[in-house]
C-alpha positions as CSV (number, residue, x, y, z in Angstrom):
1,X,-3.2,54.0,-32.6
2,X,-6.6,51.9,-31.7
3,X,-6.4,49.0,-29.6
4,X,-8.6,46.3,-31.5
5,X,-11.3,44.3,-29.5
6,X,-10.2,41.2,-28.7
7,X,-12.3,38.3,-30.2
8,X,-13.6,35.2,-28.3
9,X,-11.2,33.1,-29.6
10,X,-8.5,35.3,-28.6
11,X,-10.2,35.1,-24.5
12,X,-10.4,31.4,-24.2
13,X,-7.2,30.9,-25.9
14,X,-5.5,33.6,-23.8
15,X,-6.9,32.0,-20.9
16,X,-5.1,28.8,-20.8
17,X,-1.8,27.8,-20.0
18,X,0.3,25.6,-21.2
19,X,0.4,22.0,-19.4
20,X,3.5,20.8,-18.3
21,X,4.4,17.7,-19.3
22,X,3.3,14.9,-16.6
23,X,6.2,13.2,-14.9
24,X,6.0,9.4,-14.7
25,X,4.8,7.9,-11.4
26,X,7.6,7.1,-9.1
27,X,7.3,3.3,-7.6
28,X,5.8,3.1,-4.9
29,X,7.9,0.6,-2.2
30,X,4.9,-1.7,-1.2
31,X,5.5,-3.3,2.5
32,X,5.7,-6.9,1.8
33,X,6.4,-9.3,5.4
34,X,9.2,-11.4,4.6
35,X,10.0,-14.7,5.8
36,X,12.4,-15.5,8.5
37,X,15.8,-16.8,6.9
38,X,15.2,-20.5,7.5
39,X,12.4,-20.8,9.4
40,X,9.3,-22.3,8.5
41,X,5.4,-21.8,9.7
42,X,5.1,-24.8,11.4
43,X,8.2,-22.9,13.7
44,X,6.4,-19.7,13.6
45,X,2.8,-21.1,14.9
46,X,4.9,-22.9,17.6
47,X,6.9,-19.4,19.1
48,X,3.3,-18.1,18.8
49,X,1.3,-20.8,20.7
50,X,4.2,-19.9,23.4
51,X,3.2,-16.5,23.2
52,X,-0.8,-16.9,23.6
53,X,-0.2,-19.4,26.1
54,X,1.4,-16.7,28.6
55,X,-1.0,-14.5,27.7
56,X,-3.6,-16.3,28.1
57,X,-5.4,-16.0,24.7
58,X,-7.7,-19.3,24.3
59,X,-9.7,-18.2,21.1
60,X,-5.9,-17.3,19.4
61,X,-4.6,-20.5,20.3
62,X,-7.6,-22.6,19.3
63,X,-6.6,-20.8,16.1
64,X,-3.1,-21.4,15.9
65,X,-4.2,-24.8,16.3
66,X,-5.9,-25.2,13.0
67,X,-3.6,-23.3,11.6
68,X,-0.9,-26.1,12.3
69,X,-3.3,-28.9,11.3
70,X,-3.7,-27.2,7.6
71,X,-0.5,-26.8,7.2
């Protein structure tokens, strides 16, 4: 019984292995901030200014302060 040579097609094919198939991509839960139930921004700017005020923080409230005037 002889053993035959294998050819080159028979060494690259022998080679690879079958892919499995690709599972889809799950999705991804993306952090979104969600607004307070009721609130607006007006009343969030204002519980901040309280904040930076204690604090301390003039740049931050010179901030919040044109934050209220635009909107």
């Amino acid at each position: 019984m002889t053993i035959s040579k294998p050819t080159i097609y028979n060494i690259k094919s022998a080679g690879k292995a079958k892919k499995k198939p690709k599972a889809k991509p799950k999705a991804k839960a993306k952090a979104k901030p969600k607004a307070a139930k009721g609130g607006s921004t007006q009343d969030a700017v204002k519980a901040l200014k309280g904040v930076v005020d204690q604090q301390g923080m003039e740049k931050t409230r010179e901030l919040l302060d044109i934050m209220e005037a635009l909107g």
